[in-house]
C-alpha positions, 0 to 999 in steps of 0.5 A: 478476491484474493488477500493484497495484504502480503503484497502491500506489506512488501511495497511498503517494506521496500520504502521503509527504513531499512532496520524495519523492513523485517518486522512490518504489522498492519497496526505499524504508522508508516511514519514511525517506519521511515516513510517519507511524503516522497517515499509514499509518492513513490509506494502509492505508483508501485501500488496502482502498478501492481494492483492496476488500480488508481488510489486516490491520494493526496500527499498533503493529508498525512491523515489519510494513510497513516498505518500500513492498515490503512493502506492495505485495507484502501488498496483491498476496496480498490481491488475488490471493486475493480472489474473482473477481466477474462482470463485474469490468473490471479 
């Protein structure tokens, strides 16, 4: 499957403050990016959105995704073991 890194940095670039938008790396806490328990609510629905896939988060448990690593990597397994459907472009 193909790499969802590019795409997941993008979501959550969109959720970050603004001054970090540019410069996002995997090993960056999405934390010290600006990202808010809503903020990652609302980066976790652009995310299954995206990649039509449920991600199993809780907002509770700030452990879970802590860096955009994190994130993409969770988002990766998703992708990776979701079914093929016929004719699918990407």
């Amino acid at each position: 499957m193909a790499d969802v890194t590019p795409d997941v940095i993008a979501i959550i670039a969109r959720k970050a403050a603004p001054e970090k938008r540019d410069a996002i790396k995997p090993g960056d806490k999405l934390q010290d990016l600006g990202i808010e328990s809503i903020d990652a609510l609302e980066m976790i629905f652009d995310i299954e959105e995206k990649f039509g896939v449920q991600v199993p988060y809780n907002a509770n448990s700030t452990s879970e995704f802590s860096t955009v690593a994190d994130v993409t990597a969770a988002v990766q397994k998703l992708v990776d073991g979701k079914p093929a459907t016929a004719g699918a472009a990407e």
